[in-house]
C-alpha positions as CSV (number, residue, x, y, z in Angstrom):
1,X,0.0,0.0,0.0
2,X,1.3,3.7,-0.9
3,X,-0.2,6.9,-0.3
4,X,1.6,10.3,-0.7
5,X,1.7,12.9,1.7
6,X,2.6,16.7,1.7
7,X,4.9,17.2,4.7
8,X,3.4,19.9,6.9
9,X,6.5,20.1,9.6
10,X,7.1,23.4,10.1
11,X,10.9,22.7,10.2
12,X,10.4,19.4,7.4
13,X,12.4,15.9,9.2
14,X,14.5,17.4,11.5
15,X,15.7,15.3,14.2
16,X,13.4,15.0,16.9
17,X,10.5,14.2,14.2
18,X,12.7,11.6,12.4
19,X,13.3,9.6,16.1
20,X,9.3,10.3,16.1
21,X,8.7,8.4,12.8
22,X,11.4,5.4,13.3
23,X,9.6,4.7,16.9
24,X,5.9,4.7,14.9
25,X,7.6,2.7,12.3
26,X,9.0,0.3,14.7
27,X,5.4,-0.2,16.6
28,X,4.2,-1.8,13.4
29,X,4.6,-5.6,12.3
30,X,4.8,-4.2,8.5
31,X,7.4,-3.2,6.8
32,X,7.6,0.6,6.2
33,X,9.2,2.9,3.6
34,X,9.5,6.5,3.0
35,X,9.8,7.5,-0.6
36,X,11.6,11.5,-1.7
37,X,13.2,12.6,-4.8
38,X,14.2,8.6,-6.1
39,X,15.7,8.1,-3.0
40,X,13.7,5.1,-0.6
41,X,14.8,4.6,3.0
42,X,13.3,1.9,5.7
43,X,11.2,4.2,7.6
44,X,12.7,1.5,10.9
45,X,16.3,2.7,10.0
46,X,17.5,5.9,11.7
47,X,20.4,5.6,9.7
48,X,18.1,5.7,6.8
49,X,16.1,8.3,7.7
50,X,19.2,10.8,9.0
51,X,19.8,10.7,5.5
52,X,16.1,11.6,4.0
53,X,16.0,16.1,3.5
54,X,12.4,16.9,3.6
55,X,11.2,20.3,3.9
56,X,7.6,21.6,4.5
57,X,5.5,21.1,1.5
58,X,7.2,18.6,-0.5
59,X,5.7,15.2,-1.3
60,X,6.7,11.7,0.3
61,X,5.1,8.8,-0.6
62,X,4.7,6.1,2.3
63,X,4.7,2.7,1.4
64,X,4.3,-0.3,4.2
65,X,3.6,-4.2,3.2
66,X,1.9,-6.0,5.7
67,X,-0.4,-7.0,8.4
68,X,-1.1,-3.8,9.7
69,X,-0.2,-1.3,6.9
70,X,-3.3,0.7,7.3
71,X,-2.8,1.4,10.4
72,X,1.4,2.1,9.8
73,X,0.6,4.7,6.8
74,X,-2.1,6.6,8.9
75,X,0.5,7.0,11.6
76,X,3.3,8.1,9.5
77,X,1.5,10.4,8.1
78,X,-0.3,11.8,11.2
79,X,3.4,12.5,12.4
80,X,4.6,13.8,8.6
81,X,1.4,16.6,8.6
82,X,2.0,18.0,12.2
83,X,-0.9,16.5,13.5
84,X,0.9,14.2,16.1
């Protein structure tokens, strides 16, 4: 499943929000991906996600596989608009 989201952060991924998304990510069973500019990172990788640059207003596209990726994709992107 893949939806894409407009990033409402104020400050885009900065660090605090990134730990936020890798702990969501991590509460799921499925696996979880974010998707920016051709480059796609395991949203349970902080590694992976220190190295995703997303400011406010651009698109990423989630994509989980699994179980429970309804539920991983609504809370990703609860946490990608602000809304958290």
């Amino acid at each position: 499943m893949k939806k894409d989201v407009v990033v409402g952060l104020r400050d885009g991924l900065d660090v605090g929000k990134i730990a936020l998304l890798v702990q969501n990510a991590c509460r799921f069973e499925s696996t979880v991906y974010l998707e920016s500019e051709g480059k796609k990172v395991n949203a349970k990788s902080i590694m992976g996600m220190m190295n995703m640059v997303v400011a406010k207003g651009k698109t990423v596209s989630v994509i989980a596989e699994g179980a429970d990726e309804e539920e991983a994709i609504a809370a990703m992107e609860e946490t990608l608009l602000g809304q958290e």
